[in-house]
N, C-alpha and C positions, 0 to 999 in steps of 0.2 A: 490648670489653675493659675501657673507665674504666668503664662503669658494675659489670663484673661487680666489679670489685675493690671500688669503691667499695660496693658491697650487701656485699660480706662482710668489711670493715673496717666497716660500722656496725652489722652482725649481732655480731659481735667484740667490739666495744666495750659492746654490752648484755646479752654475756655476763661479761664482768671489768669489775670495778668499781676496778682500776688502768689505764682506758684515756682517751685524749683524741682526740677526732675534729673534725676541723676545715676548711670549705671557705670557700675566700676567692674574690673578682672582683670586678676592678676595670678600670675602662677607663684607656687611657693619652692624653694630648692630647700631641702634639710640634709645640710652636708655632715653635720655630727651627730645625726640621728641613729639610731641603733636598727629602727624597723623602717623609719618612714624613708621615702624617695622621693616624692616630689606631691606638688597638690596642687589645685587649683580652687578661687574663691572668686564668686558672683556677688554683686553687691548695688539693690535699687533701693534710692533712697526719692523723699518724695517730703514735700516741703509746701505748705500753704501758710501766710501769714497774711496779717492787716493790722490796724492799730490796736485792737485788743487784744488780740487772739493768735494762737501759732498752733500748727500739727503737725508732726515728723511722723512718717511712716517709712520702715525702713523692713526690708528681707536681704538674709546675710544667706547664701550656700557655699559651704565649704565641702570639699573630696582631696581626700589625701593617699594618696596611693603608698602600701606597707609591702614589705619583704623580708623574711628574717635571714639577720646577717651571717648567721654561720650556715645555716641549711639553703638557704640562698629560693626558700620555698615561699610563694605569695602568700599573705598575708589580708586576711578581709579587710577591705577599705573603710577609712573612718569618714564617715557623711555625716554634717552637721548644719539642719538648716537652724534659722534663728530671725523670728518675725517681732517685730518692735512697734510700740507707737509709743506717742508723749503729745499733752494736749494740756495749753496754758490760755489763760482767760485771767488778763486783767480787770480787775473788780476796778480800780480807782490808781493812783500814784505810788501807794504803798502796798497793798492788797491785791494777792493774783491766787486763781485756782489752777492747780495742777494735777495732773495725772497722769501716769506712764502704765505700759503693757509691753513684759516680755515673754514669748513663748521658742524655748530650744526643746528643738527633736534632733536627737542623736542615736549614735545604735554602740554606743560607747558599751562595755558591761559596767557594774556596780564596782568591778574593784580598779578596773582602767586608771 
């Protein structure tokens, strides 16, 4: 599924020449953390605009790898993905419609 989207957001983007396509990753270090060790996050963002109108589509994944510090025993990884859009349409000079969409899936429990 991320890669089909990501091929046709960069097919997309080399067809309009008002488009911005962007992937990020970086690793995380949590040196005063009590469980967590280390993580890594994925991040494609994707960008159309023109004189009216703008759309930001963006997908965030994060993986963070846990150990607990006394038992020194693994701990189940926290994965958090998080897919976004936002979508503005100027009506006139003062007058714009907007709208945003966020959806996170995580495997956090209720009291985390």
């Amino acid at each position: 599924m991320k890669k089909t989207l990501f091929i046709i957001l960069l097919l997309s983007s080399m067809v309009y020449a008002n488009t911005q396509l962007s992937y990020e990753y970086g690793n995380k270090d949590y040196n005063n953390s009590m469980t967590k060790i280390d993580g890594k996050v994925q991040n494609i963002n994707y960008k159309y605009f023109d004189k009216k109108q703008e759309l930001n589509l963006s997908m965030q994944s994060d993986n963070v790898n846990r150990k607990h510090s006394i038992t020194n025993v693994s701990l189940p990884s926290l994965d958090v993905e998080k897919y976004s859009a936002k979508y503005s349409y100027n009506l006139n000079n003062v007058l714009a419609l907007k709208g945003s969409f966020i959806k996170i899936i995580d495997n956090l429990a209720p009291t985390d």
